[in-house]
C-alpha positions, 0 to 999 in steps of 0.5 A, a space after each residue: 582489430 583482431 577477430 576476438 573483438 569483432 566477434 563479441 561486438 557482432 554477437 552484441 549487435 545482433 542481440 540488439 537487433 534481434 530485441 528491437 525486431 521482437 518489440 516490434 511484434 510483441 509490445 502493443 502500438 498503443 503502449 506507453 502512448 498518452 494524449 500529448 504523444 510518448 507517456 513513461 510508465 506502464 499504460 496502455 490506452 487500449 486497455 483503459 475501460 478494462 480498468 474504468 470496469 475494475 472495482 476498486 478496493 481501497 477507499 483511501 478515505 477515512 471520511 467514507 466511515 463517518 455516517 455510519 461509525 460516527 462515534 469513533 470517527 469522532 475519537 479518532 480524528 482528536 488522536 495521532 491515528 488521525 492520519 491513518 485511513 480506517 482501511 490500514 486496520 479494518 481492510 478494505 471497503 469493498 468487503 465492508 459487509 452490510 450483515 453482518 455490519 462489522 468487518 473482520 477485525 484483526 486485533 493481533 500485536 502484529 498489527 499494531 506492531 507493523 508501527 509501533 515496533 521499534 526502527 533503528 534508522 532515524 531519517 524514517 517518519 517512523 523513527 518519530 512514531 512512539 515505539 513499544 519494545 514487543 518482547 517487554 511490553 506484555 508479550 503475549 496480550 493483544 495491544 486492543 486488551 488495554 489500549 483502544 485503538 480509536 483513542 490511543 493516548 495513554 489515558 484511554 486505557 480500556 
């Protein structure tokens, strides 16, 4: 082969020499490595107790609400927002407050609008969540003005 050849290729090789050499120095040892040898994905045994010490945000469990917020837990679990952990519209646990005792409660249409808006694409889970049309449907006026959203069926008009 002619030299125009061999001269990328080198260029290509040292590359990758010069890439796997600085993994070497840069990638800690306990990288990607699990109990039962090579782990995929993005875990580093050494930093495990930084995230054992780390406070979790999220509770992921509307369940969490019930003893204080009985009555609207109730409601909500006979509705279709059933599925929806209080957290997707309330934020977080963690800064639940205990005074003042309600969080911060974003009643804007974006909010609701985030899955009540309409989607084109009818292969999502979405496509079966009953849409509004927001520049119809009174624009202008939160959605929590006429609708609760703890018993969203139409015969739970505020």
């Amino acid at each position: 082969m002619k030299n125009h050849v061999f001269r990328p290729l080198a260029i290509i090789v040292a590359l990758v020499v010069l890439i796997l050499v600085a993994r070497l120095f840069i990638v800690p040892k306990d990288f990607g490595v699990g109990e039962r040898g090579y782990m995929y994905g993005w875990h580093r045994a050494g930093n495990e107790n930084e995230w054992k010490a780390f406070p979790v945000k999220y509770n992921f469990s509307s369940g969490y609400c019930k003893d204080c917020h009985g009555d609207n837990y109730e409601g909500l679990m006979k509705s279709p927002h059933a599925i929806i952990p209080c957290e997707d519209c309330h934020g977080p646990v963690r800064d639940h407050p205990s005074d003042p005792p309600k969080l911060a409660i974003d009643t804007s249409r974006a909010q609701c609008l985030r899955c009540h808006s309409p989607l084109p694409y009818p292969s999502s889970g979405r496509a079966e969540i009953r849409g509004v049309d927001p520049e119809a449907h009174n624009p202008g006026v939160e959605c929590s003005s006429c609708h609760n959203p703890h018993k969203p069926a139409l015969e739970s008009m505020r």
